[in-house]
OpenMM code with the backbone's topology and positions (N, CA, C; nanometers):
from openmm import Vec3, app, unit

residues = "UNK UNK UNK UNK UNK UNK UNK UNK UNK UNK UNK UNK UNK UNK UNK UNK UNK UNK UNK UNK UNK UNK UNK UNK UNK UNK UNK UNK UNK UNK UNK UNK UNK UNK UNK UNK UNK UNK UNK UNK UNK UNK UNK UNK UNK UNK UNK UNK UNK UNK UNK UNK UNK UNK UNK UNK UNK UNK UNK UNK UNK UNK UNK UNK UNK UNK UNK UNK UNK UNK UNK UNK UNK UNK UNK UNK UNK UNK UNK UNK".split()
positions = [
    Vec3(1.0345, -1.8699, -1.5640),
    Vec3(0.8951, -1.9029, -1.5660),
    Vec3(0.8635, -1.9613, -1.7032),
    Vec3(0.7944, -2.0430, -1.7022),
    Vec3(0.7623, -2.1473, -1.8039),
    Vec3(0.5881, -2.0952, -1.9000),
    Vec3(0.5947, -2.0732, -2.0326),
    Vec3(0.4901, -2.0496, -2.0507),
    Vec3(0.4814, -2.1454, -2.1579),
    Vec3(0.3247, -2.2073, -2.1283),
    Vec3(0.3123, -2.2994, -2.2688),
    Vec3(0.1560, -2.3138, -2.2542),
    Vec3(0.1032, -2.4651, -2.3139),
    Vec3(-0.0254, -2.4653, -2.3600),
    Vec3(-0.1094, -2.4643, -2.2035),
    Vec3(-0.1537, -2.3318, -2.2101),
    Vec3(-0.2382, -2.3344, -2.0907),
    Vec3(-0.1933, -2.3479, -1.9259),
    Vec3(-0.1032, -2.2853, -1.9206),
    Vec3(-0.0368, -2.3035, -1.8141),
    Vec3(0.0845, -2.2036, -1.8451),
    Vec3(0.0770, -2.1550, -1.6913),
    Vec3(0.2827, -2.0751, -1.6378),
    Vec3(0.2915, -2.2075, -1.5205),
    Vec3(0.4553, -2.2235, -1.5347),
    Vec3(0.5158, -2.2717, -1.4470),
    Vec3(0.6452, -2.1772, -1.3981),
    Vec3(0.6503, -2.1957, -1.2807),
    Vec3(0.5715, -2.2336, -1.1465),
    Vec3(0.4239, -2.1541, -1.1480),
    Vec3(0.3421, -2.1732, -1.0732),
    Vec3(0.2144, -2.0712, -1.0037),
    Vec3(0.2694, -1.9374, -0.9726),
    Vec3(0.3456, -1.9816, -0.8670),
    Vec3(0.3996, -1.8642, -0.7547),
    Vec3(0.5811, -1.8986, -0.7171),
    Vec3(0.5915, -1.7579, -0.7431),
    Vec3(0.7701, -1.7567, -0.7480),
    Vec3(0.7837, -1.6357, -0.6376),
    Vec3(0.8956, -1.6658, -0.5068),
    Vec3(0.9398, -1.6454, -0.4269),
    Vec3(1.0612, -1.5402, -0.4959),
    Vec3(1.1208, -1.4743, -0.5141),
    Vec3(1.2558, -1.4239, -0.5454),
    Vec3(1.2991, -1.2686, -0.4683),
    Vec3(1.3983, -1.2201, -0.4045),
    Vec3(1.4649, -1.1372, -0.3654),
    Vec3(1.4505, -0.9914, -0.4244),
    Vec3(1.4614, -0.8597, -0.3794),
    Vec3(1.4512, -0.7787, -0.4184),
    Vec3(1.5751, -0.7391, -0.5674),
    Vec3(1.5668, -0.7335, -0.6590),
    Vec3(1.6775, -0.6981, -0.7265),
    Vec3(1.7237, -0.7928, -0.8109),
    Vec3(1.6570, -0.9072, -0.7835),
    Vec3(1.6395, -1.0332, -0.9186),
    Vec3(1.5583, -1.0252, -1.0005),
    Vec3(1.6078, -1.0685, -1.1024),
    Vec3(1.5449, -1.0919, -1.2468),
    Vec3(1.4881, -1.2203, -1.3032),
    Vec3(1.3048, -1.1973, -1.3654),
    Vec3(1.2597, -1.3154, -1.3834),
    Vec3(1.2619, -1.3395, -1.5137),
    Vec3(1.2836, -1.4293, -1.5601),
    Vec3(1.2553, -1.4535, -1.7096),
    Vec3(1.1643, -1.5647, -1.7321),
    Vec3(1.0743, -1.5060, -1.8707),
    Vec3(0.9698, -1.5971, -1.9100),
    Vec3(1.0081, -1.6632, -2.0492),
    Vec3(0.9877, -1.7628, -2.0762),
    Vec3(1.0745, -1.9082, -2.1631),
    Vec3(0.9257, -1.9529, -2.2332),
    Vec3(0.8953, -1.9042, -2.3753),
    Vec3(0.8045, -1.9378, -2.3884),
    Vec3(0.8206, -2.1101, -2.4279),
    Vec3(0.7059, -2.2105, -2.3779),
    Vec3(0.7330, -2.3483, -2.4240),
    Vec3(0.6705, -2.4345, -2.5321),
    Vec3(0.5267, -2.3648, -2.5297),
    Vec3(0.4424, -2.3919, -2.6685),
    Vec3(0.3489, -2.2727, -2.6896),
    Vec3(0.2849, -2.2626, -2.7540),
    Vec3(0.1636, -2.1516, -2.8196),
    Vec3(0.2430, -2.0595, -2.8448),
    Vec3(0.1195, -1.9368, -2.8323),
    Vec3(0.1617, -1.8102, -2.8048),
    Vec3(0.1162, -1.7541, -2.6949),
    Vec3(0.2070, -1.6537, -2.6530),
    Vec3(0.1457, -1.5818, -2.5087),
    Vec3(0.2345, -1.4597, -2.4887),
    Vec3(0.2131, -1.3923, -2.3632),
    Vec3(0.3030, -1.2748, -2.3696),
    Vec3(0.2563, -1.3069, -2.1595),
    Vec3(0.3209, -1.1736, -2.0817),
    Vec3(0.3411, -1.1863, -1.9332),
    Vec3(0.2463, -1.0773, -1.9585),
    Vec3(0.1774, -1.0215, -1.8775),
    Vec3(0.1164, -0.9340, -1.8222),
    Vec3(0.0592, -0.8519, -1.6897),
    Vec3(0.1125, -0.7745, -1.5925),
    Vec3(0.1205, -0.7350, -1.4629),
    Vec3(-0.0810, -0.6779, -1.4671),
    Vec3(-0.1501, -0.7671, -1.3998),
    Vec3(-0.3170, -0.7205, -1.3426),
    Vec3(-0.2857, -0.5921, -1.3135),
    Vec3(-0.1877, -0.4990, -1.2721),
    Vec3(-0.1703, -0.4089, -1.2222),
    Vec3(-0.1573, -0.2885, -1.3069),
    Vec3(-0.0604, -0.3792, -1.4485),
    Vec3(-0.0549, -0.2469, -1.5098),
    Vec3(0.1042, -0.2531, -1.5312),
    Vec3(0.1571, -0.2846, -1.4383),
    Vec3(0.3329, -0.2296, -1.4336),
    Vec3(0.4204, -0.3223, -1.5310),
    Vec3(0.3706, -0.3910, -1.6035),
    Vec3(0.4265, -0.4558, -1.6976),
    Vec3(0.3371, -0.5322, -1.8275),
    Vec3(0.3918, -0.5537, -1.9496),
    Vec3(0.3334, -0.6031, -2.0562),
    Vec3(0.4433, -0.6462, -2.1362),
    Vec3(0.4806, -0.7355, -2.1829),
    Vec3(0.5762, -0.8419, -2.2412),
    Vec3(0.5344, -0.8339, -2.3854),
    Vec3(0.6147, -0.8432, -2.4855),
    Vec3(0.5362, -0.8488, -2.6156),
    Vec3(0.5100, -1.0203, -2.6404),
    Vec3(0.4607, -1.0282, -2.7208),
    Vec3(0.3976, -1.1425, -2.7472),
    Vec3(0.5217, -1.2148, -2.8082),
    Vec3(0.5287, -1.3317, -2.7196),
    Vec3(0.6006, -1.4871, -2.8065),
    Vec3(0.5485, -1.5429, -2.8532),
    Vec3(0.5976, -1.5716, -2.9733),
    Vec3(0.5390, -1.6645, -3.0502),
    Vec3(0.5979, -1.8318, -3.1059),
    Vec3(0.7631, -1.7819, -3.0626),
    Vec3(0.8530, -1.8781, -3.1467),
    Vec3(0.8629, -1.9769, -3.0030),
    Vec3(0.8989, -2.1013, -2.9663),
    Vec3(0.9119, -2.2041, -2.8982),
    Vec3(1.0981, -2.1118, -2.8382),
    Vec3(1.1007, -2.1052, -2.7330),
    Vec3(1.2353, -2.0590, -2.6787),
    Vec3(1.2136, -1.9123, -2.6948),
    Vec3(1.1614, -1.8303, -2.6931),
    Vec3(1.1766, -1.6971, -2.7103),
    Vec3(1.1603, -1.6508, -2.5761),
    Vec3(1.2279, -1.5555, -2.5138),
    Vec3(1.1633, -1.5003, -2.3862),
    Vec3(1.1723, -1.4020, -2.3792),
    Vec3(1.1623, -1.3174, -2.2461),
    Vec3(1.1476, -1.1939, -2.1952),
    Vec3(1.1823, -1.1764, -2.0556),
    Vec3(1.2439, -1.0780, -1.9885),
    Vec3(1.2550, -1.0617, -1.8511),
    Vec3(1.2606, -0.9540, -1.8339),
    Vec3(1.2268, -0.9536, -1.6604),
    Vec3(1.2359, -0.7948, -1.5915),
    Vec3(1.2744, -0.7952, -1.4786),
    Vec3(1.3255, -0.7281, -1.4458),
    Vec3(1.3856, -0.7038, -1.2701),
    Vec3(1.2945, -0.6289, -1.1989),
    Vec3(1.2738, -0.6927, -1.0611),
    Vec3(1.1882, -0.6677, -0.9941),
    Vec3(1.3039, -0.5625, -0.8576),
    Vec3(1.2798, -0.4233, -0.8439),
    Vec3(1.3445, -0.3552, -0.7788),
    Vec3(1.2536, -0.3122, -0.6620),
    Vec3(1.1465, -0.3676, -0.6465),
    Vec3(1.0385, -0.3536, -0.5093),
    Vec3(0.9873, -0.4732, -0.4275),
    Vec3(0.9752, -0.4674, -0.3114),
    Vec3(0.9103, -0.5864, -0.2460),
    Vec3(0.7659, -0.6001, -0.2645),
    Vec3(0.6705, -0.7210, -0.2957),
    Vec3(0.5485, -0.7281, -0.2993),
    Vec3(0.5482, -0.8148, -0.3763),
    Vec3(0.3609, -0.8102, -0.4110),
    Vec3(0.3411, -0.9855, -0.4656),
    Vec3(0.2698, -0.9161, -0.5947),
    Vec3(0.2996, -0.9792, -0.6771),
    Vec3(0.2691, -0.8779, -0.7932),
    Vec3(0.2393, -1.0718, -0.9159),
    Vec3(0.0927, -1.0116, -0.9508),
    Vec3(0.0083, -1.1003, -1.0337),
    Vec3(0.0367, -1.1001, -1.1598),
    Vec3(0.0563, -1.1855, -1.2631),
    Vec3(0.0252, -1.1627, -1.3913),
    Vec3(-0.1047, -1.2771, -1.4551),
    Vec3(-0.0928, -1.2276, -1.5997),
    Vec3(-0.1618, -1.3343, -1.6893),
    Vec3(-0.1458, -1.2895, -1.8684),
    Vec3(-0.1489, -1.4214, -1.8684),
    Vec3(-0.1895, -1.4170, -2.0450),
    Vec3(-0.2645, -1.3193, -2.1200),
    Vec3(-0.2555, -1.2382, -2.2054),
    Vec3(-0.3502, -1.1554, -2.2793),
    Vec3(-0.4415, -1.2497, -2.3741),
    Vec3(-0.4009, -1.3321, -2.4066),
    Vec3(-0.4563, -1.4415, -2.4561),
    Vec3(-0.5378, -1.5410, -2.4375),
    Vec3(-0.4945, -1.5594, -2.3037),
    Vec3(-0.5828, -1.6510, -2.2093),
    Vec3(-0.5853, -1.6378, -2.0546),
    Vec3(-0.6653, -1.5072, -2.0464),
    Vec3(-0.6495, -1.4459, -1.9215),
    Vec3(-0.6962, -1.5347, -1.7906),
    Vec3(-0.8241, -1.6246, -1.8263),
    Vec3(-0.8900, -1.6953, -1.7012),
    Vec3(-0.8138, -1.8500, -1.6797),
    Vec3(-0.7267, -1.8857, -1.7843),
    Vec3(-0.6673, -1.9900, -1.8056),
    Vec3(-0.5018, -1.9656, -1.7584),
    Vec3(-0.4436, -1.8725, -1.7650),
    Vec3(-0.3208, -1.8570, -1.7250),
    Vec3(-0.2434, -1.7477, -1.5898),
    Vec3(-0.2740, -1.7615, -1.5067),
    Vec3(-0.1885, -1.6770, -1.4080),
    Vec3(-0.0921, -1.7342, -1.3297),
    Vec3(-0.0320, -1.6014, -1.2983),
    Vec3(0.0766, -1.6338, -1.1669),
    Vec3(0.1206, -1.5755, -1.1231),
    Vec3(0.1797, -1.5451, -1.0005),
    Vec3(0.2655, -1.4607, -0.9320),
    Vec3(0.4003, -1.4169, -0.9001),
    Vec3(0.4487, -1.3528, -0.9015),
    Vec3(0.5767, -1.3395, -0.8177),
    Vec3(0.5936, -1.2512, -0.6889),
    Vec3(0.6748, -1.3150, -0.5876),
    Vec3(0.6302, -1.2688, -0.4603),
    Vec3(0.7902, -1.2158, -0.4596),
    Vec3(0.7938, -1.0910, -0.4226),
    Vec3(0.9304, -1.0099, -0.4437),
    Vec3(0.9427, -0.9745, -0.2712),
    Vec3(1.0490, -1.0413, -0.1723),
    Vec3(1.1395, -1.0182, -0.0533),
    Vec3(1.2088, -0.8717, -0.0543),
    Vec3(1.2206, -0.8304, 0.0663),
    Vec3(1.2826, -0.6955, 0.0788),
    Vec3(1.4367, -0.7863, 0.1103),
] * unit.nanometer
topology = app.Topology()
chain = topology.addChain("A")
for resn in residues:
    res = topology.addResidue(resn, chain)
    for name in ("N", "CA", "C"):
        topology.addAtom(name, app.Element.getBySymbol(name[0]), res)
């Protein structure tokens, strides 16, 4: 997943139970954040820095920017 000025790429990510997503920061700063609660990423700051997590449940699970919460979301939709 792609994070940069004002924007994640993709929107919405499809992936399998037991895969791992990683976030690639591309410009600014930003960090991942689960609406839910079940995750918080520390903050990137450097151009290439990332973070990942394995998703071990099925469901569609939201994030966003702490930074720019109304400007940045996205999903990942986790398959049984």
């Amino acid at each position: 997943m792609g994070l940069g000025d004002f924007y994640s790429t993709p929107a919405s990510l499809t992936i399998s139970t037991g895969d791992r997503v990683k976030w690639v920061l591309e410009s600014g700063t930003h960090d991942s954040t689960s609406f839910a609660g079940l995750w918080q990423s520390p903050m990137m700051v450097e151009v290439g820095e990332s973070w990942s997590r394995t998703f071990d449940t099925p469901g569609t699970f939201d994030y966003y920017c702490t930074i720019h919460p109304s400007l940045m979301d996205a999903t990942v939709i986790v398959t049984g």
